[in-house]
ZASE-537816 format. One record per residue: residue in three letters; x, y, z of N, C-alpha, C in turn. Coordinates in steps of 0.02 Angstrom, whole numbers, padded with zeros to 5 digits, always signed. Layout:
% ZASE-537816
AlaXYZXYZXYZ;...
//
This chain:
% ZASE-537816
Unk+01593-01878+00526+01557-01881+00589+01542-01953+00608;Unk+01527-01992+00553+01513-02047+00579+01556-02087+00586;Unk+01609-02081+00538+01662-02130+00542+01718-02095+00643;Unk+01704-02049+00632+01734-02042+00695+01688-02060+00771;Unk+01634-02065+00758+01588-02112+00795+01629-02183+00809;Unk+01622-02224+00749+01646-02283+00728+01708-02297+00761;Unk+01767-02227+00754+01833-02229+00783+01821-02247+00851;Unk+01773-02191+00904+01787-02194+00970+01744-02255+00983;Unk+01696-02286+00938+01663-02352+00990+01735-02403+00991;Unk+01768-02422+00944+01812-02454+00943+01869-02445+00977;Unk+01893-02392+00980+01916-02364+01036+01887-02397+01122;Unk+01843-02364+01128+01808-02400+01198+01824-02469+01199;Unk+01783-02493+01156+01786-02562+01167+01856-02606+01159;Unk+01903-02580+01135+01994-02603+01122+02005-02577+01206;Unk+01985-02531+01216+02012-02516+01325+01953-02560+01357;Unk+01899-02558+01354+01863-02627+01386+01897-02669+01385;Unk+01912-02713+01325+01936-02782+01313+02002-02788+01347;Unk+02053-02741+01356+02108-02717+01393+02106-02745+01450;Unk+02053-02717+01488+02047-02699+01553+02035-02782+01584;Unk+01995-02796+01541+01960-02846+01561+02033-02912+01559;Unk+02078-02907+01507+02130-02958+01512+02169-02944+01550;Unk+02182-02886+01576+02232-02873+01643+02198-02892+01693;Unk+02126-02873+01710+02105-02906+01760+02109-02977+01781;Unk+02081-03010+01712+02106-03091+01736+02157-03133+01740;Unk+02196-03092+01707+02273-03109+01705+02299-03081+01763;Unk+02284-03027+01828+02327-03015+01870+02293-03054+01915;Unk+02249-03082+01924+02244-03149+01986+02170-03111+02034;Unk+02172-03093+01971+02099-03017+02059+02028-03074+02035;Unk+02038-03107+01978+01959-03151+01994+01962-03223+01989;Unk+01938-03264+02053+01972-03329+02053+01881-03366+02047;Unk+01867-03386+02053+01787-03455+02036+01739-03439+02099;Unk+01698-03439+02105+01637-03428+02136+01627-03486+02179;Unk+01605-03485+02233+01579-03553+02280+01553-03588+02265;Unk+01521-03577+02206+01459-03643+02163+01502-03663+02115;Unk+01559-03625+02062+01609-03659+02023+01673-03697+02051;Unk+01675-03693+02118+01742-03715+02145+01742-03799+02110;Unk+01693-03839+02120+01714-03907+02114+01711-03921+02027;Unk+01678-03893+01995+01695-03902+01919+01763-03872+01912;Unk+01766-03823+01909+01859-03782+01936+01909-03826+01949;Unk+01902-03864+02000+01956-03907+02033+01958-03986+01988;Unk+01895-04011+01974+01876-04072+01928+01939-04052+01854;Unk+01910-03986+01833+01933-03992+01776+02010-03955+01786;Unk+02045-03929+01813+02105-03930+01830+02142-03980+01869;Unk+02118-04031+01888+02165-04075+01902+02128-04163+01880;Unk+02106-04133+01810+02069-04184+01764+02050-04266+01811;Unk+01996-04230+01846+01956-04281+01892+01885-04313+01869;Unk+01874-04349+01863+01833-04397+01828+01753-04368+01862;Unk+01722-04377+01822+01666-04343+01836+01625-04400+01887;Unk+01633-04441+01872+01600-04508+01916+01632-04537+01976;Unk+01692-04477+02013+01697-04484+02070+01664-04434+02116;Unk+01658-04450+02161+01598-04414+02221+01650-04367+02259;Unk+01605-04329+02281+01655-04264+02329+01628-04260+02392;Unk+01681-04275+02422+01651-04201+02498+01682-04146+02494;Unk+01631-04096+02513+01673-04045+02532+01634-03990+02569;Unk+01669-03925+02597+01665-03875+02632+01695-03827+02624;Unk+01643-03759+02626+01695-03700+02598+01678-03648+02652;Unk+01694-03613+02695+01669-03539+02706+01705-03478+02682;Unk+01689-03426+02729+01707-03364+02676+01770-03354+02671;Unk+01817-03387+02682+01877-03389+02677+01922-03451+02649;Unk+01884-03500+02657+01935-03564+02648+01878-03615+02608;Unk+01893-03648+02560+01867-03702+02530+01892-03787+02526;Unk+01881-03842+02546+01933-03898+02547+01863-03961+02505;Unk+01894-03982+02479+01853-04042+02421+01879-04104+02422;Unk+01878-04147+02427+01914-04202+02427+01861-04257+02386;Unk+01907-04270+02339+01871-04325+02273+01878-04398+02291;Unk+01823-04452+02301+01877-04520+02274+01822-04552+02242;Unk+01853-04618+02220+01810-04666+02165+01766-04705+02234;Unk+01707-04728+02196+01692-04775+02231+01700-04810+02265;Unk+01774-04845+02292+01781-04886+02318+01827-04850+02357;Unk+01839-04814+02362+01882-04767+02416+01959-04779+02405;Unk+01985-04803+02330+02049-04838+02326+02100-04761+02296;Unk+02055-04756+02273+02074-04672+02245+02051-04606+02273;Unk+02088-04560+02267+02091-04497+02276+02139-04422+02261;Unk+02107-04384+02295+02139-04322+02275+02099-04268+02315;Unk+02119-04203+02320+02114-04167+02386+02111-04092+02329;Unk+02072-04056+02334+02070-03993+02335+02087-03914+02379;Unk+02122-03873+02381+02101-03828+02428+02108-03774+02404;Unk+02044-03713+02404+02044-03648+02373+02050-03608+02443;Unk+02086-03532+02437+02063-03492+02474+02055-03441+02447;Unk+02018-03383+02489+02009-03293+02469+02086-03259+02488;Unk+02077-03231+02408+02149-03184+02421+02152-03109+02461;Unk+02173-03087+02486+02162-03018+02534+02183-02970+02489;Unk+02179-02906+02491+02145-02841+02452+02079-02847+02404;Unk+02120-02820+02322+02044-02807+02285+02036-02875+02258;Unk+02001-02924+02259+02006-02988+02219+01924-03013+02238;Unk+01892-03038+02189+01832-03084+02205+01857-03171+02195;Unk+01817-03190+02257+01819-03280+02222+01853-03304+02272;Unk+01883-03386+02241+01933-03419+02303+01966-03441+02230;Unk+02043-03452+02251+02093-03452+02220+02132-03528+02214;Unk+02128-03565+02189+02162-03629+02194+02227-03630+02246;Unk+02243-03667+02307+02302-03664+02324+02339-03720+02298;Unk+02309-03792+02306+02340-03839+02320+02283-03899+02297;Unk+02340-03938+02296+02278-04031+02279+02355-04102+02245;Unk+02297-04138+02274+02354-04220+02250+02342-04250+02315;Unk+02382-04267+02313+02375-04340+02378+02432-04326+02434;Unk+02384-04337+02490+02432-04337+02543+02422-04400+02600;Unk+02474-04436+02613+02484-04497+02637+02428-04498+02697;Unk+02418-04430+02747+02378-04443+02810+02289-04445+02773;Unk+02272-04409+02726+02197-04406+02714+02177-04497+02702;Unk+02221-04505+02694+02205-04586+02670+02226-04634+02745;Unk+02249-04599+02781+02270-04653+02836+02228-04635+02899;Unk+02202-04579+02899+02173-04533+02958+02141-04466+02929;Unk+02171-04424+02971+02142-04358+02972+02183-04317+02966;Unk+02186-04280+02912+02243-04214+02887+02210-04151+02891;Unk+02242-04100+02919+02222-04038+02922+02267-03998+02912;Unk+02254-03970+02856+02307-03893+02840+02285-03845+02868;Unk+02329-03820+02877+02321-03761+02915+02364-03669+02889;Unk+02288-03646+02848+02308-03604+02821+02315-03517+02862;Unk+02386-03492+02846+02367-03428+02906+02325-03391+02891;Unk+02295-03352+02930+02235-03311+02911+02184-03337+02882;Unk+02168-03395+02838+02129-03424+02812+02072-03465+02871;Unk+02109-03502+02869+02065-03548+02935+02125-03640+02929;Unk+02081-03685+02941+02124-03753+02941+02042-03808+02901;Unk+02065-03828+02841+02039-03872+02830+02054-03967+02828;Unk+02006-03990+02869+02027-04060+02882+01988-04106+02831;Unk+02021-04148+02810+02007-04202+02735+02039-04274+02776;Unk+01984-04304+02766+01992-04389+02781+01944-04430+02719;Unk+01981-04486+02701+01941-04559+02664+01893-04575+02729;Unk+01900-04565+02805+01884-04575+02854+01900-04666+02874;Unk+01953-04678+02870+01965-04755+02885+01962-04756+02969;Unk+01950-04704+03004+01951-04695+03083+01874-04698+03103;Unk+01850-04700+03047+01756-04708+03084+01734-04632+03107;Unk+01772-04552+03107+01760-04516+03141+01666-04481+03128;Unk+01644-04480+03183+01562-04458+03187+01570-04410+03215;Unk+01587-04380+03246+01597-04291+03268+01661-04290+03292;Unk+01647-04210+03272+01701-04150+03262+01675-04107+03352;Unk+01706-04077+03390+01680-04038+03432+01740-04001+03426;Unk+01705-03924+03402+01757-03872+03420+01728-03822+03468;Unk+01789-03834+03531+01788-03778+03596+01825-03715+03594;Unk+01765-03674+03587+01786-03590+03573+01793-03580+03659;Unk+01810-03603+03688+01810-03580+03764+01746-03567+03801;Unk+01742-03540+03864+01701-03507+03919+01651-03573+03890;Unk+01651-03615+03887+01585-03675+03892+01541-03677+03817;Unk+01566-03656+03771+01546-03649+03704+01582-03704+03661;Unk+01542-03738+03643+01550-03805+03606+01507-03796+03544;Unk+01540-03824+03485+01543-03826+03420+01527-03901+03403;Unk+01472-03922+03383+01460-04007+03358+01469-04006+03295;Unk+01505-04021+03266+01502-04042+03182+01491-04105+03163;Unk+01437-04145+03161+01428-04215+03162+01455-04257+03077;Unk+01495-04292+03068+01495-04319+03036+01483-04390+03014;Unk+01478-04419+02949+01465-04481+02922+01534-04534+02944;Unk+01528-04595+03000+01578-04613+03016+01583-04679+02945;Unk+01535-04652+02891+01562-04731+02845+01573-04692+02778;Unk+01579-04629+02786+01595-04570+02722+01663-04525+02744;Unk+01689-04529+02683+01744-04476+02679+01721-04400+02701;Unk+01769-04362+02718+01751-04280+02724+01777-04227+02732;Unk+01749-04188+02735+01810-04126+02712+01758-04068+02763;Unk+01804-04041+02794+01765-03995+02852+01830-03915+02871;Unk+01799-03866+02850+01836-03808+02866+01809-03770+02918;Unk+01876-03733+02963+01846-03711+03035+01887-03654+03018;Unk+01869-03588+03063+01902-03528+03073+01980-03553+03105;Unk+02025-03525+03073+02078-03531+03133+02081-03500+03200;Unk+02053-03465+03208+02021-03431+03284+01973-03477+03316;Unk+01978-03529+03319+01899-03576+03347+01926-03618+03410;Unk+01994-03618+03418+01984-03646+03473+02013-03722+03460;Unk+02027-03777+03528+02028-03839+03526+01979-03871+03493;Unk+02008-03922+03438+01967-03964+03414+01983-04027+03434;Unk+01937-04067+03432+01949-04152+03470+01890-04193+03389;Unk+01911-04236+03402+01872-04275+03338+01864-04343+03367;Unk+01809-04372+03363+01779-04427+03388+01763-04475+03330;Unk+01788-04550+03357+01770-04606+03308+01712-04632+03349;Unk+01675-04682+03320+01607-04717+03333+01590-04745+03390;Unk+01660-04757+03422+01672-04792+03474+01684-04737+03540;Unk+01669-04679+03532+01713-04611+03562+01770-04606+03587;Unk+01816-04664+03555+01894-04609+03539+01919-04570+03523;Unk+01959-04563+03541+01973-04480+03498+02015-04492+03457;Unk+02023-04456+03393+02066-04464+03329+02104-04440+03332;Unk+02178-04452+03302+02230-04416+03290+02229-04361+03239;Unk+02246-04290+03214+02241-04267+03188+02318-04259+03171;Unk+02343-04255+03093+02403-04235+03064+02389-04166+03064;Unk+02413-04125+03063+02428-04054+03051+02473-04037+03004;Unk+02486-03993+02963+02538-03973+02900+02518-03898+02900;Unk+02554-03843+02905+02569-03794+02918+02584-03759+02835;Unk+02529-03725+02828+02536-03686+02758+02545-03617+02763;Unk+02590-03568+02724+02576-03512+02717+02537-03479+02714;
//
């Protein structure tokens, strides 16, 4: 009696332990909004003593790392996978020639478009126009790097340097 006790806890717990490695092994649980930047640090072995910007909503996450002196960098971007899955999922990261020269924005489908700059353009706001007279201010630091995610449904965006020019935005088109 008891040893067959003994059988079925072990039992259970051999299909728990199961369950639990197919789960994380089929991709259904990716890092939490508060683990994303330790997540990304330690998968793309980023020094703990570089500073981040970043922005995540419920769909799209973008991080962008550099050293102090703005000579270095590297770019993060998580998103949410569609069906059963919790979390945001690593897509992408490394260096891309426009975050360092301007303003890069991927643009993920269904996700939304996240924009990452060193900010060498000075940009201090973001205005996104959802139409019928609805304006979106996203003010940013024109002497800080940044990383800013928008719905892809939002409409014209225009981006302003200090001087109120308007910035060029790169675009790159992601799956």
């Amino acid at each position: 009696m008891k040893a067959d006790k003994l059988v079925m806890g072990l039992g259970v717990l051999t299909i728990i332990a199961l369950a639990f490695l197919i789960v994380t092994q089929a991709g259904v649980i990716g890092v939490s909004k508060a683990q994303m930047e330790q997540d990304a640090r330690q998968q793309q072995q980023i020094s703990a003593n570089w500073q981040v910007a970043s922005d995540v909503d419920e769909n799209l996450g973008a991080l962008l790392f550099y050293d102090e002196e703005k000579k270095d960098y590297t770019y993060s971007v998580y998103s949410t996978r569609d069906g059963v899955s919790y979390g945001y999922f690593y897509n992408e990261g490394g260096k891309y020639p426009y975050i360092e020269e301007g303003v890069q924005g991927f643009v993920y489908e269904d996700k939304g478009i996240a924009f990452l700059s060193l900010n060498e353009d000075h940009v201090c706001r973001i205005i996104v126009n959802t139409g019928s007279e609805n304006e979106e201010l996203i003010p940013v630091n024109p002497l800080k790097p940044f990383a800013v995610v928008v719905p892809l449904d939002c409409g014209q965006i225009s981006m302003y340097d200090s001087m109120n020019n308007l910035v060029k935005i790169y675009d790159s088109f992601r799956g």
